[in-house]
C-alpha positions as CSV (number, residue, x, y, z in Angstrom):
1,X,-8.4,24.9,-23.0
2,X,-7.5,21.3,-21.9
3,X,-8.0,18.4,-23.9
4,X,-10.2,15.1,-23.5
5,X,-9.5,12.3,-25.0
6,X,-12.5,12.5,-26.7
7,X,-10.3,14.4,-29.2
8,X,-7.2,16.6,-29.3
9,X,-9.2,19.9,-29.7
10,X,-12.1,18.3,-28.0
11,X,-12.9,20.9,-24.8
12,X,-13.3,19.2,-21.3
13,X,-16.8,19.1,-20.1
14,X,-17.3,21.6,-16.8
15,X,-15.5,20.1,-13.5
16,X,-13.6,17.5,-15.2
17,X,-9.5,17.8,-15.1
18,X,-8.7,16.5,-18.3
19,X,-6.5,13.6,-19.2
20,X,-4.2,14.8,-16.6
21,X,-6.9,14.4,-13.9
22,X,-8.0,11.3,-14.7
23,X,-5.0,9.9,-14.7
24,X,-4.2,10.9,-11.7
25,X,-7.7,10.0,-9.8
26,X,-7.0,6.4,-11.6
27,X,-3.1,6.5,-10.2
28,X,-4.6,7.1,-6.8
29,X,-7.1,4.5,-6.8
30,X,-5.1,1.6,-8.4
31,X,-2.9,2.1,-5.2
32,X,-5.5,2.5,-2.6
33,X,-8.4,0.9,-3.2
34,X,-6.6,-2.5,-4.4
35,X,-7.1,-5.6,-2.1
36,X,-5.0,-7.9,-0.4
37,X,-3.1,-9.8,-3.5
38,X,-3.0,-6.8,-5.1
39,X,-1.1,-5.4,-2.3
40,X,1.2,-8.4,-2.4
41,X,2.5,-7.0,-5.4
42,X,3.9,-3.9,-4.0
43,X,5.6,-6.0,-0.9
44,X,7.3,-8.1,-3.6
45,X,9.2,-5.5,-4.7
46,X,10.0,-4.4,-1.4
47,X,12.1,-7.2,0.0
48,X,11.8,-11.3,0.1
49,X,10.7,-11.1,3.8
50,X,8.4,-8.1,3.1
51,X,5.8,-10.8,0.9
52,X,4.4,-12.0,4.5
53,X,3.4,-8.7,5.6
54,X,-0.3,-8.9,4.3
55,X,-0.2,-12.9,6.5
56,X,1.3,-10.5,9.2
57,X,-1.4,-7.6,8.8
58,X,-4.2,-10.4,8.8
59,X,-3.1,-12.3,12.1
60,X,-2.8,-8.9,14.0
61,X,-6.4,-8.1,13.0
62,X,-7.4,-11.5,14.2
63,X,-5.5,-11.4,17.7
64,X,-7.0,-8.0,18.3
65,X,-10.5,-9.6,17.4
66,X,-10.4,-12.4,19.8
67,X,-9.2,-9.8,22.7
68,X,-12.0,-7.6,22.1
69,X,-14.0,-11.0,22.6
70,X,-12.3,-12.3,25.5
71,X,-12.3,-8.4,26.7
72,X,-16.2,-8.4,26.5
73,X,-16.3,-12.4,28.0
74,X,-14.3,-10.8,31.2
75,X,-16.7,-7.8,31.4
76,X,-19.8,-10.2,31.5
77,X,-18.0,-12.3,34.1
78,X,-16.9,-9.7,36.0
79,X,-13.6,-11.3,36.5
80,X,-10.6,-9.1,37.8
81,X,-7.8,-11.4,36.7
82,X,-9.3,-11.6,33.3
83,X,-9.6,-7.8,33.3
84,X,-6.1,-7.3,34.8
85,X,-5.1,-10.1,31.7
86,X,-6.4,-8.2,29.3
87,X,-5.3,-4.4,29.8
88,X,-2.0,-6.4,29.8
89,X,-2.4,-7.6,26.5
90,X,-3.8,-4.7,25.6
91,X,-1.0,-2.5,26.7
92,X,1.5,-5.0,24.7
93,X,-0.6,-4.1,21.5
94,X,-0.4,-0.6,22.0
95,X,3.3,-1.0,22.7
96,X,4.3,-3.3,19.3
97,X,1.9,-0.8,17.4
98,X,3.7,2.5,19.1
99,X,7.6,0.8,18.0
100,X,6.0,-0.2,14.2
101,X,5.0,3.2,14.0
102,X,8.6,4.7,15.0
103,X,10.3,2.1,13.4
104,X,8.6,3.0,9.9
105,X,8.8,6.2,10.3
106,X,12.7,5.8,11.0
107,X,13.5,4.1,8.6
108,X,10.6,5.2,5.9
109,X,14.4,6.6,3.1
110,X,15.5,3.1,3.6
111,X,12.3,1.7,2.5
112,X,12.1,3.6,-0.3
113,X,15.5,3.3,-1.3
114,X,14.9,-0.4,-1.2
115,X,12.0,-0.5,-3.2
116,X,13.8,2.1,-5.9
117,X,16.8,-0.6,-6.2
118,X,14.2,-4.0,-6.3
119,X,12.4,-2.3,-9.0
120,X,15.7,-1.4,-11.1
121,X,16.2,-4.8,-10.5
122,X,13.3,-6.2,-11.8
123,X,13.3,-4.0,-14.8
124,X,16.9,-5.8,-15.8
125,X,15.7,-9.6,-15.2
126,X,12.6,-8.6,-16.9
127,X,11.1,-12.0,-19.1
128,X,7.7,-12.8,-20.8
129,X,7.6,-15.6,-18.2
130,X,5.6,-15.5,-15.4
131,X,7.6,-14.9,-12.4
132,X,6.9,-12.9,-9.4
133,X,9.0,-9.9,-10.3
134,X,8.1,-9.6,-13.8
135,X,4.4,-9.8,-12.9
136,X,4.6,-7.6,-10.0
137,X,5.8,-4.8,-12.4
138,X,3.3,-5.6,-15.5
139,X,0.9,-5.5,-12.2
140,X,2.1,-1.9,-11.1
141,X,2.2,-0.2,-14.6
142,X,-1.0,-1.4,-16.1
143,X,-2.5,-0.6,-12.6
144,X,-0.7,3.1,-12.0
145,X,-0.5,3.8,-15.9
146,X,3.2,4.7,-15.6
147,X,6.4,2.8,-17.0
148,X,9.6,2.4,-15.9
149,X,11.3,3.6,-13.0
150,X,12.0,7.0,-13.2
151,X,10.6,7.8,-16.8
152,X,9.4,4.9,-20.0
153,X,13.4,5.3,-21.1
154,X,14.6,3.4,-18.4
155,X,13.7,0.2,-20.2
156,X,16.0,1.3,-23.3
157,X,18.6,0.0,-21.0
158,X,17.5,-3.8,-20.6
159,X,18.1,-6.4,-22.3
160,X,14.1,-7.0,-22.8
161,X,14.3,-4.2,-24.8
162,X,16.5,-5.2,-27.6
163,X,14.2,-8.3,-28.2
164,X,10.7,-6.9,-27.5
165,X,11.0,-3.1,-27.1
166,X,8.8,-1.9,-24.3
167,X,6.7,-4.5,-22.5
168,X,3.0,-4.2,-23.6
169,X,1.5,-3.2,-19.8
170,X,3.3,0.2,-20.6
171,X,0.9,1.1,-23.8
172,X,-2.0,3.5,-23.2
173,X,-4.4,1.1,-25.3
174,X,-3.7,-2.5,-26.3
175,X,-5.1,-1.8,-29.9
176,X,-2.6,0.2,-30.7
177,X,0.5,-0.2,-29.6
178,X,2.3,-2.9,-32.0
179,X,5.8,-4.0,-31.6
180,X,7.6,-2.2,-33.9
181,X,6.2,1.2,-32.4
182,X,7.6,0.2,-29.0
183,X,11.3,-0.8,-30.0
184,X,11.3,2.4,-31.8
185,X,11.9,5.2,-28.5
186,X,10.6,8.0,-30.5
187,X,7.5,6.3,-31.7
188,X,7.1,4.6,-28.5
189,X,6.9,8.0,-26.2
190,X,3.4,8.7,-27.7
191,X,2.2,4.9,-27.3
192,X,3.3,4.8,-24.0
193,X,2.9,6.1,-20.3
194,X,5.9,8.3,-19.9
195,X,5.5,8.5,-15.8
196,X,7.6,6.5,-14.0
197,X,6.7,4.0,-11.4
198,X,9.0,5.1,-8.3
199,X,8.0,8.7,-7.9
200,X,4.1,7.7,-8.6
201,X,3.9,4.8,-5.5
202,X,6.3,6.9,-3.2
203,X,4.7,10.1,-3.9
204,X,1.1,8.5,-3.6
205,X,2.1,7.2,-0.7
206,X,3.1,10.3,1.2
207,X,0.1,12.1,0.3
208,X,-1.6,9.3,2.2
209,X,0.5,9.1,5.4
210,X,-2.0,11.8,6.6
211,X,-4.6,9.3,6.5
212,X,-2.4,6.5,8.5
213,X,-1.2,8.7,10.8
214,X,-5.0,9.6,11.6
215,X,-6.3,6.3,11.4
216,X,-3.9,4.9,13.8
217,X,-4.5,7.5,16.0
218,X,-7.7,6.7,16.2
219,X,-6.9,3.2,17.1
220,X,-4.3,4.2,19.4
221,X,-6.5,6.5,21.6
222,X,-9.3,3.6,21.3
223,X,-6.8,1.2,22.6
224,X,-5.8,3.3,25.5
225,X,-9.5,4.0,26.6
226,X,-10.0,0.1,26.4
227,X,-6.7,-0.1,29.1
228,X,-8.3,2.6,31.6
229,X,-11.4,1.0,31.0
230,X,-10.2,-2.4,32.0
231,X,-8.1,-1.3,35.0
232,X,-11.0,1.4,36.5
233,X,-13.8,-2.1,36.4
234,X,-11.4,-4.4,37.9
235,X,-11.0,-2.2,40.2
236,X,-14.2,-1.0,41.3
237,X,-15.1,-4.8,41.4
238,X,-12.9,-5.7,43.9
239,X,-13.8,-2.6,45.8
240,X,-17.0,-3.9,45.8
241,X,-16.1,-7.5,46.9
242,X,-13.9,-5.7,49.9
243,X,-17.3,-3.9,51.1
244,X,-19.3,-6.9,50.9
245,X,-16.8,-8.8,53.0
């Protein structure tokens, strides 16, 4: 019989997974459903050059905005250069999108070795004070409910931990979790999340490429019917202006 935590011998009500699924379903949707600054947080711990990808993300959405509109302004026209101009442009996107796509999928152990070694890292300069780091992984373990990197004992290894014990965004509930509890490790495993944080984002992430992979399919093959598109109008167009001649 699994357990709620309405209780320890408390039966789960029909269709629900427990504690166990819960937890999960909340894993997944801190990760997925966060927005833009939340986001941030995971491309801090990435690399220093990896905090401008949301800027990155955000000015690709708007060039690809104002070349649908300048797409549909050529259209009304009836313009062949401005056609021509903009399966171009069109065909560079698809082009940048196609070598992200390779490129990330290349290099997608790298990545993750990165982020493994950044979050070690953080972990070790861990403070109370509020820089980026140290707020990025509050950020990720309150979020995820995990702790750590690869269980809740890698923080018996920082320095944090000799003056405070665990940091407080690791405990299951804020009303009872009190400091003595978390510099004690055997006390502190049934306060605590026990997950860690590594496996849980890379994990999440993989189960989700699926998605990616579909929705920038999607895009792709929208992208490439926009090129033919382009091309087949400008060209019956001038066809057109030939026969009138």
């Amino acid at each position: 019989m699994k357990e709620c935590s309405l209780g320890p011998t408390a039966p789960c009500p029909p269709g629900s997974g427990g504690r166990r699924g819960r937890s999960r379903g909340h894993r997944g949707f801190g990760l997925w459903s966060t927005g833009p600054v939340s986001l941030a947080v995971y491309f801090s711990l990435l690399d220093e050059k990896a905090t401008n990808v949301p800027f990155v993300l955000v000015g690709a959405g708007t060039v690809v905005v104002l070349l649908g509109t300048f797409g549909c302004f050529a259209t009304c026209r009836g313009s062949t250069w401005m056609l021509k101009l903009y399966a171009m442009l069109l065909s560079l996107i698809f082009l940048i999108v196609l070598v992200a796509a390779v490129v990330g999928f290349v290099f997608r152990h790298e990545i993750k070795t990165n982020f493994e070694s950044n979050l070690n890292l953080a972990l070790r300069d861990y403070n109370v004070t509020a820089d980026r780091h140290s707020e990025a992984v509050d950020t990720i373990q309150r979020t995820l409910h995990c702790c750590g990197v690869q269980n809740y004992s890698d923080w018996e290894r920082t320095e944090y931990f000799t003056q405070r014990g665990i940091p407080r965004s690791c405990c299951k509930s804020q009303d009872d979790c009190s400091e003595e509890d978390l510099k004690d490790p055997s006390k502190a495993k049934l306060k605590v999340f026990v997950d860690g944080c590594f496996f849980l984002v890379t994990s999440t992430m993989e189960s989700k490429m699926s998605v990616v992979a579909g929705i920038s399919f999607g895009i792709a093959c929208f992208q490439l019917v926009g090129i033919i598109l382009a091309c087949c109008l400008s060209q019956y167009i001038t066809n057109n202006q030939y026969e009138m001649v």
